[in-house]
C-alpha angles and dihedrals in degrees: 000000000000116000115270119255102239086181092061103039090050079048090059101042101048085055102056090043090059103268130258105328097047089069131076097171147029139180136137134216125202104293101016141041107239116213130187100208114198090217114018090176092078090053121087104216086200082061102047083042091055093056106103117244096036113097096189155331136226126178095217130135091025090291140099103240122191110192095229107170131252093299088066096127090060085066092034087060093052098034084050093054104041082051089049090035096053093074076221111108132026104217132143117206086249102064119107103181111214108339132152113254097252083057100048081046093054093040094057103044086055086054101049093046105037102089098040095049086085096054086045093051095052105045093046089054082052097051091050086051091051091057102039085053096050092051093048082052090240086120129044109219106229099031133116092259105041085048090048090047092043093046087056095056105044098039079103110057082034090064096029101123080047091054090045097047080056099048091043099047086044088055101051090042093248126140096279088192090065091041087057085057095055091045100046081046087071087047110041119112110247086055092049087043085064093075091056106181096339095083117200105358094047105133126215126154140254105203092334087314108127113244125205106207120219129186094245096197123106087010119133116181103052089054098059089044088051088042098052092042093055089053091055091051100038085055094056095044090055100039083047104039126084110247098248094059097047087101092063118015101055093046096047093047092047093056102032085055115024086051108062085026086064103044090037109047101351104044100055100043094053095049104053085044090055087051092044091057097044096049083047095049100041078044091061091047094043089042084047123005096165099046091050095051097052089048096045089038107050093033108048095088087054087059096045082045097070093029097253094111084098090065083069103043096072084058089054092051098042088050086049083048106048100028111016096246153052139212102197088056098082099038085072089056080062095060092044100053085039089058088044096049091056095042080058095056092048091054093049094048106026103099082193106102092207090056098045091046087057109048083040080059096044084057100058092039084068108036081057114031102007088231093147091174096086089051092031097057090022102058114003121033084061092053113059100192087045085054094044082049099055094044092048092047092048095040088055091051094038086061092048089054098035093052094051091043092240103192134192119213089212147045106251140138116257114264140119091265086058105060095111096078088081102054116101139127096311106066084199090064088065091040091044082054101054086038092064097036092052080059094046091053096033082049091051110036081059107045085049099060103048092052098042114097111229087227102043120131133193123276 
């Protein structure tokens, strides 16, 4: 198959959306590029749908969204330069035009965590390897290897203030070099070495200012916090400082300034906030687990959907993060074997070749890359009884992982590759986890098929 022309095809799509000037935004997540228009009426969705190499489009979360695929940033890096290039509109990947706060809310947090969710995945799907591996007596722990292999892991989770820092300051156009200095400051040794034995809580002083010390790695929220207020910051400083002092000045105020102002104000409260979600959230499973796992379950496609799934991973990392596992992880597994399980029944009943080939196609998709969009607005959000199928079909084995607290040890989308996120210590915990998402599959393979109309054709 030849290489796609991501020129061309960012060509193609600027013109139908109006051009330039029609667009005031502009970000992507890990499957579509994501557009604030600043008028959407003058743009024909059938059009935009025709281009090939977009699978699909959806106007959700105040934005103009085209499903692109997983190589969604190729096409990110040429459609960002022919809008900056143009001289024609004046946009920062952080504006927003006139959203909603929730919006604006939902817009950012898929910006932020759009480029590290790769480096997450995969070293989650290592770590569970790792583990898998050592059980099976194929790794020593302790040895050269096993600690090479585990560094290697857990490096993210490790620099992830650090990561963050980056994203956020990327994605509010500061310096991001001067924002990885402010994150590897929270997590440099002879700051850490300040708490000695106490652990978070331990106090020390800034000129005379308590100072409530926190372990900063692996944290997520005060990073982003720290993140958003640099940028703030960094903006003013270069919108206020002469030019022939920009070298010097801006990176001396901001860390001068954003350093002691984290682990001072910033740092504690996030983190006690971090903390304060994760214990509600693992409460609610614990509380529920069954009622938490049919909601999360069977209503996870309707989120990503709309493009909103992104306001909950940040739950699922931070409780990786603070605790080493998640609960929530494996509900959107759910979703996905549920998608895939209908996609089955369709191909087993559809006489349409083009249908059977797609949803052939959707099947595979998952199994491999747990991008579940293609098969989602393809399929099954033009299809109400295929949707209802696949909710119901999650939501049943939601409730079977959720009432056996299936957990994952790391943040990944939910695939075969990425099973060994649910190996740990407790070998149930893997078998709890095929056992759902067999249900998932079983409920949803029937259920497609009955509701699947031997005739039907794609929208």
């Amino acid at each position: 198959m030849a290489a796609r022309d991501w020129n061309k095809l960012a060509e193609e799509i600027l013109e139908k959306v109006g051009g330039p000037e029609n667009i005031s935004g502009m970000t992507h997540c890990a499957t579509r590029l994501r557009l604030n228009l600043r008028d959407e009426s003058i743009v024909d969705d059938a059009e935009v749908k025709a281009i090939d190499g977009v699978t699909n489009i959806a106007r959700a979360a105040g934005q103009y969204q085209l499903l692109i695929g997983i190589e969604v940033p190729k096409l990110y890096e040429k459609f960002e330069a022919l809008v900056k290039g143009s001289g024609k509109a004046e946009l920062t990947k952080a504006d927003t035009g006139d959203q909603s706060l929730v919006n604006k809310v939902f817009a950012t947090i898929s910006g932020i965590f759009s480029p590290i969710l790769a480096p997450l995945a995969g070293s989650g799907v290592l770590r569970g390897l790792i583990i898998l591996f050592t059980q099976m007596g194929l790794l020593t722990e302790g040895s050269s290897t096993y600690t090479i292999l585990f560094s290697a892991a857990s490096a993210v989770f490790y620099l992830l203030p650090v990561l963050l820092l980056i994203s956020t300051a990327k994605r509010f156009e500061a310096n991001t070099y001067i924002a990885a200095l402010i994150g590897g400051a929270l997590i440099y040794p002879d700051f850490v070495a300040l708490m000695g034995d106490a652990g978070n809580g331990a106090m020390a002083d800034f000129f005379g200012i308590p100072v409530v010390l926190m372990g900063y790695s692996s944290t997520v929220v005060p990073a982003i916090l720290a993140g958003l207020a640099y940028s703030w910051l960094y903006k003013k400083l270069d919108d206020t400082v002469p030019e022939n002092l920009k070298l010097v000045i801006p990176p001396l105020v901001s860390l001068v300034v954003m350093v002691p102002l984290t682990v001072i104000v910033i740092g504690p409260l996030a983190v006690y906030g971090g903390e304060l979600v994760a214990n509600v959230v693992n409460w609610a499973i614990n509380a529920s687990g069954l009622l938490t796992g049919i909601l999360v379950g069977g209503g996870w496609a309707v989120l990503v959907s709309f493009g909103i799934h992104w306001a909950v991973n940040p739950i699922m990392i931070n409780n990786i993060a603070e605790v080493g596992f998640d609960y929530i992880c494996p509900l959107t597994f759910a979703c996905n074997f549920a998608v895939i399980g209908v996609a089955l029944g369709v191909f087993l009943k559809a006489k349409n070749q083009e249908v059977k080939s797609f949803s052939l196609t959707g099947v595979i998709t998952i199994v491999l890359s747990a991008i579940i969009e293609p098969t989602l607005f393809g399929l099954l959000v033009n299809n109400k009884k295929l949707f209802a199928a696949q909710i119901i079909a999650g939501a049943v084995g939601g409730a079977y992982l959720g009432l056996m607290r299936v957990v994952t040890s790391a943040f990944v989308f939910g695939s075969v590759v990425t099973f060994p996120a649910f190996v740990n210590g407790d070998m149930m915990n893997f078998v709890n986890a095929m056992i759902g998402l067999g249900i998932s599959t079983v409920v949803g393979a029937v259920l497609g098929y009955m509701f699947c109309e031997q005739d039907m054709e794609l929208a």
